[in-house]
DSSP file (Angstrom, degrees, kcal/mol; ACC not computed):
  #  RESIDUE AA STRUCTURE BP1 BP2  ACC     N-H-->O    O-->H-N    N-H-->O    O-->H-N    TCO  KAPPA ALPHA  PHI   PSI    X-CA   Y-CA   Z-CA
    1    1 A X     >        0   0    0      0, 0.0     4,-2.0     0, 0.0     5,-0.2   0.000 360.0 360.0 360.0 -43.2  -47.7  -60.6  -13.7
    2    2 A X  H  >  +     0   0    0      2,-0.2     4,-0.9     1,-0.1    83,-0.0   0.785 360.0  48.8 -67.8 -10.7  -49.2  -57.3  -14.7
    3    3 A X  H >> S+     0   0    0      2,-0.2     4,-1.6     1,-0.2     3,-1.4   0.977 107.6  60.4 -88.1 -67.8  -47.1  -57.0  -17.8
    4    4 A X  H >> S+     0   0    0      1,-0.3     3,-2.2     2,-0.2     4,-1.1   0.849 106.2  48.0   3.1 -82.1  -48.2  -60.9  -18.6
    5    5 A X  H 3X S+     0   0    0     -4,-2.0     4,-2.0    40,-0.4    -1,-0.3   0.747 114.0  46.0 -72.5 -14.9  -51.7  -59.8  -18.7
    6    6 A X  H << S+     0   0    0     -3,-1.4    -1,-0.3    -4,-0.9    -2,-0.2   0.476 105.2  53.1-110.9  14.9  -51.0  -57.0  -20.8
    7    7 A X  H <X S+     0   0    0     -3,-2.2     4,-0.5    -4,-1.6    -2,-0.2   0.481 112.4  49.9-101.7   1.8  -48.9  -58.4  -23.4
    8    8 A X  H >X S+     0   0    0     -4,-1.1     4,-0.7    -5,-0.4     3,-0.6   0.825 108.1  55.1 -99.7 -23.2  -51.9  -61.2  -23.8
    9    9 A X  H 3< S+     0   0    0     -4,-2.0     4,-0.4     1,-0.3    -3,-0.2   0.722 112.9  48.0 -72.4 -10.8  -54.5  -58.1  -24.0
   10   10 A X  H 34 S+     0   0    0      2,-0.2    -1,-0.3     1,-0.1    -2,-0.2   0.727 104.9  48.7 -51.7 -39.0  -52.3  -57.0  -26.7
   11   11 A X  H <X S+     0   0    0     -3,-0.6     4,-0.6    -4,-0.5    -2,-0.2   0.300 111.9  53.2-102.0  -2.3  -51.9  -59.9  -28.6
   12   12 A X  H  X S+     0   0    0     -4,-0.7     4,-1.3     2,-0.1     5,-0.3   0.597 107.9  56.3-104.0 -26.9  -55.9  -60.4  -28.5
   13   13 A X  H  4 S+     0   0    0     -5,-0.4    -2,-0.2    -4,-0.4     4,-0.2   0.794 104.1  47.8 -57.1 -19.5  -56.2  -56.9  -29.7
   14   14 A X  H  > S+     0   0    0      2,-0.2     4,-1.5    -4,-0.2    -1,-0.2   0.842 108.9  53.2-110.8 -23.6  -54.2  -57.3  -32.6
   15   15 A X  H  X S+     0   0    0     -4,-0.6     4,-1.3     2,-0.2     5,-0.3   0.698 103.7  58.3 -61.0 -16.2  -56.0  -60.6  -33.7
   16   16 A X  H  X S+     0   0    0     -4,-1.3     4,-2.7     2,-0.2    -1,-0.2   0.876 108.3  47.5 -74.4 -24.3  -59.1  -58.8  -33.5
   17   17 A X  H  4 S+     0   0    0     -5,-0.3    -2,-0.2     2,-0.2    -1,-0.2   0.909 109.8  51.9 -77.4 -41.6  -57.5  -56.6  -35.9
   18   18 A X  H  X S+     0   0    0     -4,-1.5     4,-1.0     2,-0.2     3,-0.4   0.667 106.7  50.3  44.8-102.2  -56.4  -59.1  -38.0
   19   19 A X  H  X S+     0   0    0     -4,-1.3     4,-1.6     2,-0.3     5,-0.2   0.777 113.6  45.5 -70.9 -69.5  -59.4  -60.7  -38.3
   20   20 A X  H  < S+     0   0    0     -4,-2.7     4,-0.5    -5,-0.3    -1,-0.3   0.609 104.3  55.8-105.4  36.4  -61.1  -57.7  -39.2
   21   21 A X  H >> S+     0   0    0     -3,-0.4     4,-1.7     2,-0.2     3,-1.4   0.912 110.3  59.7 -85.3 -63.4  -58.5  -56.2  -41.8
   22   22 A X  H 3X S+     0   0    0     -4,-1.0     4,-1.2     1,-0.3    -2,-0.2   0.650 107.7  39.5  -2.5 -57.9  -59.5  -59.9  -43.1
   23   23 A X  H 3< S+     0   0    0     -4,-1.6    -1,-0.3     2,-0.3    36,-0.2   0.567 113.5  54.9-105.4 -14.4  -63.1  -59.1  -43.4
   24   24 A X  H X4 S+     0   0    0     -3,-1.4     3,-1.2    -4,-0.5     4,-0.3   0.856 110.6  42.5 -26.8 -80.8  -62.5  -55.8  -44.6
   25   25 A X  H 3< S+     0   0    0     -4,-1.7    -2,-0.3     1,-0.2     3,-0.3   0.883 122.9  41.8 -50.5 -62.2  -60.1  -57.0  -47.7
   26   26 A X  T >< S+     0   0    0     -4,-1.2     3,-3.0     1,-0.3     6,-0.2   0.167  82.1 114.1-145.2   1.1  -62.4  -59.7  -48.4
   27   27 A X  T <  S+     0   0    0     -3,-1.2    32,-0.3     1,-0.3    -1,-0.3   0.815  80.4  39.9 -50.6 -51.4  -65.9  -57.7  -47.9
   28   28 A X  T 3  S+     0   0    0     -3,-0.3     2,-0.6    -4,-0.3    -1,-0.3  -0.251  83.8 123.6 -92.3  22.7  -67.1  -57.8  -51.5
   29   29 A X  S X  S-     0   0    0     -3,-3.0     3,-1.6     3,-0.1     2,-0.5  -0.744  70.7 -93.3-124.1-154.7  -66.3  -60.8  -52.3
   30   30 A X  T 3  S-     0   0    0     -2,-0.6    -2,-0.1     1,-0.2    -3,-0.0  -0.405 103.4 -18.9 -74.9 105.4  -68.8  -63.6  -53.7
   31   31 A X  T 3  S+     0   0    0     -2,-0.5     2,-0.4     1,-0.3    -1,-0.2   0.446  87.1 157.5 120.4  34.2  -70.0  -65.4  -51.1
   32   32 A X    <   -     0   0    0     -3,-1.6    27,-0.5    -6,-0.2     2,-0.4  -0.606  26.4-154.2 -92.4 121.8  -67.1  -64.7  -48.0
   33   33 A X        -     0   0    0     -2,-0.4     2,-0.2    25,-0.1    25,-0.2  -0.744  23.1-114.2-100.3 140.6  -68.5  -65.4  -44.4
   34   34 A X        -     0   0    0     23,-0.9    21,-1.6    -2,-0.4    23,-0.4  -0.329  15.9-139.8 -63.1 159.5  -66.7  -63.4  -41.7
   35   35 A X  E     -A   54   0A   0     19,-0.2     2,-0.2    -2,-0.2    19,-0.2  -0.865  20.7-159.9-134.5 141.9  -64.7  -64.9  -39.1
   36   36 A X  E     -A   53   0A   0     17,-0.5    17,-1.8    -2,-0.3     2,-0.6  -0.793  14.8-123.6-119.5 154.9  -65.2  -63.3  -35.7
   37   37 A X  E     -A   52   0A   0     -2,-0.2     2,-0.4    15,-0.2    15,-0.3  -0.872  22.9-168.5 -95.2 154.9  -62.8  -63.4  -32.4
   38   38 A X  E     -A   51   0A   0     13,-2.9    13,-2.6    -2,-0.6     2,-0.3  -0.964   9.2-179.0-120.5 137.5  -64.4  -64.7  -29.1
   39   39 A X  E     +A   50   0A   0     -2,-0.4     2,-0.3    11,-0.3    11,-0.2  -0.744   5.8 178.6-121.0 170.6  -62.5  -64.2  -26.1
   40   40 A X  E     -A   49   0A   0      9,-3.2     9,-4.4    -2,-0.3    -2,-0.0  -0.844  44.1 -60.4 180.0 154.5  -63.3  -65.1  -22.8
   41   41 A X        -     0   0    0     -2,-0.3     8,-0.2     7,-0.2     2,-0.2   0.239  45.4-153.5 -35.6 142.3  -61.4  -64.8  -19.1
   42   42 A X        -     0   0    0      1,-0.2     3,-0.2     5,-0.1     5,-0.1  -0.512  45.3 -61.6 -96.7 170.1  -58.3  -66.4  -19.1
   43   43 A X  S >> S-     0   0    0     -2,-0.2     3,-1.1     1,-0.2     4,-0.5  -0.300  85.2 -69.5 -60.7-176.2  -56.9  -67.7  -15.4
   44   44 A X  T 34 S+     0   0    0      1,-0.3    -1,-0.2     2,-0.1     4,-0.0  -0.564 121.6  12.5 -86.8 128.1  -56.5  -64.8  -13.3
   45   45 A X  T 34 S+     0   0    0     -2,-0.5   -40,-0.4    -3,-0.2    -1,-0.3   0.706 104.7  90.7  84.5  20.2  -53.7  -62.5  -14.2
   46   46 A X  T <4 S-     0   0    0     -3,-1.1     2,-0.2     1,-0.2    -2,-0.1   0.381  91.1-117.7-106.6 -17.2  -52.9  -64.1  -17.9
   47   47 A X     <  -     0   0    0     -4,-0.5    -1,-0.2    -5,-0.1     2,-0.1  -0.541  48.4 -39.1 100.6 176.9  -55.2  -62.0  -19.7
   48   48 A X        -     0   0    0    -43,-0.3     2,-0.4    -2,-0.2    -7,-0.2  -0.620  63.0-120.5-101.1 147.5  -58.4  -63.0  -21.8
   49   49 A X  E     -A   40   0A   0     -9,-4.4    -9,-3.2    -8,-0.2     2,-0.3  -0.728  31.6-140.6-101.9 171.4  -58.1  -66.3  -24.0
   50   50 A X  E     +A   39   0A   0     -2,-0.4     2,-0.5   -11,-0.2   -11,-0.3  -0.900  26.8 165.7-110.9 140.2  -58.6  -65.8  -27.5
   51   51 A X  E     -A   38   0A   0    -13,-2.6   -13,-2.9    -2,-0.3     2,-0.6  -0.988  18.8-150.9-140.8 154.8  -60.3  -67.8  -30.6
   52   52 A X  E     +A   37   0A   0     -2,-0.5   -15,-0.2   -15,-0.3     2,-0.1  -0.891  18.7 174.4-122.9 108.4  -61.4  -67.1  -34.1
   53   53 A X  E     -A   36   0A   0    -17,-1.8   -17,-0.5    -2,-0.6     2,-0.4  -0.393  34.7-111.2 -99.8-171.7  -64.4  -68.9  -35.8
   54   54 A X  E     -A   35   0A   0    -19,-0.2   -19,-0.2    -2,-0.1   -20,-0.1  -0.994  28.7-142.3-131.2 147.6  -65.8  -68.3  -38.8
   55   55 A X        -     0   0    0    -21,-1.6   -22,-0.1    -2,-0.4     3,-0.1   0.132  18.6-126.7 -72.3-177.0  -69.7  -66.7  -39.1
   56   56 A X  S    S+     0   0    0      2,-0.1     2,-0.5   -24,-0.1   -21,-0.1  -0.083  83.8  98.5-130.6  13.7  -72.4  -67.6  -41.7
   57   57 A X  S    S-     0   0    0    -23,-0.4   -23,-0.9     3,-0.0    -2,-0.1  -0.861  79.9-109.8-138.2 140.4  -72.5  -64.1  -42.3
   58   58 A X        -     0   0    0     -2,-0.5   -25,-0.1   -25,-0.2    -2,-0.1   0.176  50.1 -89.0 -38.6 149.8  -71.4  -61.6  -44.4
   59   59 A X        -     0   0    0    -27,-0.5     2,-0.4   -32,-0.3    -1,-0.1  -0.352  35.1-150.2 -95.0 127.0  -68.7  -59.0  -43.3
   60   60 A X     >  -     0   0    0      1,-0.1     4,-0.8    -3,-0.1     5,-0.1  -0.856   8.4-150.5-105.2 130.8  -70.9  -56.1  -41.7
   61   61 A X  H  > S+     0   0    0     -2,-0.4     4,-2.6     2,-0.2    -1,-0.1   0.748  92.1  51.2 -96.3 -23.4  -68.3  -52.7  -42.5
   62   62 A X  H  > S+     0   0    0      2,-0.2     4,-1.2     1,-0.2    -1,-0.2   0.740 102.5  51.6 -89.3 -14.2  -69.6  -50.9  -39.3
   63   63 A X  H  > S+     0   0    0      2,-0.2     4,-1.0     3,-0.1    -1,-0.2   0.787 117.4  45.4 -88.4 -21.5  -69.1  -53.5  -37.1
   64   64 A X  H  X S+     0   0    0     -4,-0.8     4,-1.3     2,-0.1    -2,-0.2   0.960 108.0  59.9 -71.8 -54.4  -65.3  -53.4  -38.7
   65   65 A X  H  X S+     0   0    0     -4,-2.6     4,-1.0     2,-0.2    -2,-0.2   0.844 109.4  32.3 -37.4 -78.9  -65.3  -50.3  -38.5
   66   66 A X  H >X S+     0   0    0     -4,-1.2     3,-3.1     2,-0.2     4,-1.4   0.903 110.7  66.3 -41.8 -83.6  -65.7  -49.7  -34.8
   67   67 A X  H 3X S+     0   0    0     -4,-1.0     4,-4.2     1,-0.3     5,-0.3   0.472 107.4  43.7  -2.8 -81.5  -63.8  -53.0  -34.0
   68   68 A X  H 3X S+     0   0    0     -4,-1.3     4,-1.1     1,-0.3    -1,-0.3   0.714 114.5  46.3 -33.5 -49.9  -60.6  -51.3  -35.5
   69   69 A X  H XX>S+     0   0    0     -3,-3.1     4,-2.2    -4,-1.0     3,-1.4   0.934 114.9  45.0 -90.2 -57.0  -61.2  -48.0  -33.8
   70   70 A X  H 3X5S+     0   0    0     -4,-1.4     4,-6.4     1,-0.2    -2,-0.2   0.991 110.3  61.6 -51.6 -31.4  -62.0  -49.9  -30.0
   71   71 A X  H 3<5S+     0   0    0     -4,-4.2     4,-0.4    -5,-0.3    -2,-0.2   0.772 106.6  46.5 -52.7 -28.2  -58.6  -52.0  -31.3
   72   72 A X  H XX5S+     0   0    0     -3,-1.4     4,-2.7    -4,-1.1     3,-0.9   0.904 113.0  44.5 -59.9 -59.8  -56.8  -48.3  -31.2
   73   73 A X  H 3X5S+     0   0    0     -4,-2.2     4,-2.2     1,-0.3    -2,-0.2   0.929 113.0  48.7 -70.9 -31.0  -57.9  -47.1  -28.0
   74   74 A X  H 3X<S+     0   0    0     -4,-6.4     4,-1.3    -5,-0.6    -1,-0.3   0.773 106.7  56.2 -85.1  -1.5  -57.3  -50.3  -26.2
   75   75 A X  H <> S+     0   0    0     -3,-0.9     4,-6.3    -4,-0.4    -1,-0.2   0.773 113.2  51.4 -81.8 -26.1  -53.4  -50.7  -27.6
   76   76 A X  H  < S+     0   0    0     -4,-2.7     4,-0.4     1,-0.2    -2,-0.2   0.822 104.9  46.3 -96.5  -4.6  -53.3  -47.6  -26.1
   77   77 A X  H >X S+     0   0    0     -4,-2.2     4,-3.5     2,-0.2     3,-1.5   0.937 113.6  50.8 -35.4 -69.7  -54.6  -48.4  -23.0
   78   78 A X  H 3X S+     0   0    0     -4,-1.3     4,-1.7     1,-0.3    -2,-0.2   0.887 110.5  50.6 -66.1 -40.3  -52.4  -51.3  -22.8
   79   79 A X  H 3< S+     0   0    0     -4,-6.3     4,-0.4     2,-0.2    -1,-0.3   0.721 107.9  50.5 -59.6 -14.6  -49.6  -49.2  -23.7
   80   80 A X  H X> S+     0   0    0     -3,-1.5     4,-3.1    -4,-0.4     3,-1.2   0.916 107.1  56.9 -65.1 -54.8  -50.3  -46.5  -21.1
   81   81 A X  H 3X S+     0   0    0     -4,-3.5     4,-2.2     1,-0.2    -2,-0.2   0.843 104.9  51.0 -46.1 -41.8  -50.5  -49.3  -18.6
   82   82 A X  H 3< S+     0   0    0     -4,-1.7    -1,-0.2     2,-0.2    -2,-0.2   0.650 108.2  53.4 -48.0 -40.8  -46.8  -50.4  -19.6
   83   83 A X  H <> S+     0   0    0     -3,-1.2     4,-1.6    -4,-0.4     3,-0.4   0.888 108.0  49.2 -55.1 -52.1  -45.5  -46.9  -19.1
   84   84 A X  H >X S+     0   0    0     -4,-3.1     4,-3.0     1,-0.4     3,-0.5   0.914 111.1  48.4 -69.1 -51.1  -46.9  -46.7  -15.7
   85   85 A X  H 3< S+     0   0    0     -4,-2.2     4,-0.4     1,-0.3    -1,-0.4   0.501 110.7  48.2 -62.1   6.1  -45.6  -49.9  -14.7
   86   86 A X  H 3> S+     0   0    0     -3,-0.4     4,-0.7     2,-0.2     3,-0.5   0.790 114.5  49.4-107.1 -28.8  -41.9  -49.2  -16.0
   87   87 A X  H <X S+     0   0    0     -4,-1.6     4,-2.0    -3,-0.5     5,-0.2   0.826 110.6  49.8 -84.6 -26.4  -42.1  -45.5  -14.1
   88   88 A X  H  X S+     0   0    0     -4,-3.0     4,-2.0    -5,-0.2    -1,-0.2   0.870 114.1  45.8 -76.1 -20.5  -43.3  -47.2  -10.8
   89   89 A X  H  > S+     0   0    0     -3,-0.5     4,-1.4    -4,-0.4    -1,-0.2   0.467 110.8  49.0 -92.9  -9.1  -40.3  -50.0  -11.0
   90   90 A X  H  X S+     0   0    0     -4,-0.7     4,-0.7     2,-0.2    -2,-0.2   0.844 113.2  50.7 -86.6 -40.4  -37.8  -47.3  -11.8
   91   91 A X  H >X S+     0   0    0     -4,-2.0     4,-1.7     2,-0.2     3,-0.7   0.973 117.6  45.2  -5.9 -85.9  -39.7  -45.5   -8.4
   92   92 A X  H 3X S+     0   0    0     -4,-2.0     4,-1.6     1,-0.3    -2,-0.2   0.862 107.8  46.6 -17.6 -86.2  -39.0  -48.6   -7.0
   93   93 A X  H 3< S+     0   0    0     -4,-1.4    -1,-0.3     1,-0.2    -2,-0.2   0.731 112.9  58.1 -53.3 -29.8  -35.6  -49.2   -8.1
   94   94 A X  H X< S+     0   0    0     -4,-0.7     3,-1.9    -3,-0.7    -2,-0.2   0.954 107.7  44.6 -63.1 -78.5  -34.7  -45.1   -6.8
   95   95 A X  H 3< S+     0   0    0     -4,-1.7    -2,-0.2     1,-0.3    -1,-0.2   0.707 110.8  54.2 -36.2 -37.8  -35.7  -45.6   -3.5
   96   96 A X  T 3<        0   0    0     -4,-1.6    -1,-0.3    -5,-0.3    -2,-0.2  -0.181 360.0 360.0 -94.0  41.9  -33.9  -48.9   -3.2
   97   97 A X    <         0   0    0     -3,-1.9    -1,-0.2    -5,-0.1    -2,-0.2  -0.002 360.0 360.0 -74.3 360.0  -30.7  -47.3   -4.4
């Protein structure tokens, strides 16, 4: 279940990234509205659901900017989180050996 919720907080991390490597690539040109993600809770223990709309406004480069940079720290959150659970079932799996 925890692993669930953190392969879907992965997989909304990396459309957010997506999305703004999109808006990035596409910053200059003539007349290109950003598309944004919206998440919002998912049921409990699936992880946040995800959507992409598109804006009426032009692609802001510091608000990409950061995006990309939170998108770093949280894969590597999620990956820390991944570790821990594989070292606590291998814990597990010792004891019950």
């Amino acid at each position: 279940m925890v692993l669930d919720a953190v392969a879907a907080g992965m997989q909304a991390a990396l459309t957010r990234s997506r999305v703004s490597a999109l808006n990035i690539a596409n910053a200059h040109s003539e007349g290109y509205r950003a598309y944004r993600v919206v998440q919002s809770a998912g049921a409990p223990g699936s992880g946040p659901e995800t959507r992409v709309e598109r804006t009426d406004a032009p692609t802001d480069l510091v608000d990409e900017t950061v995006s990309q940079i939170t998108v770093k720290h949280e894969m590597a959150l999620y990956a820390g989180v991944m570790r821990r659970q594989d070292q606590m079932v291998g814990s597990l799996l010792d004891l019950l050996a």
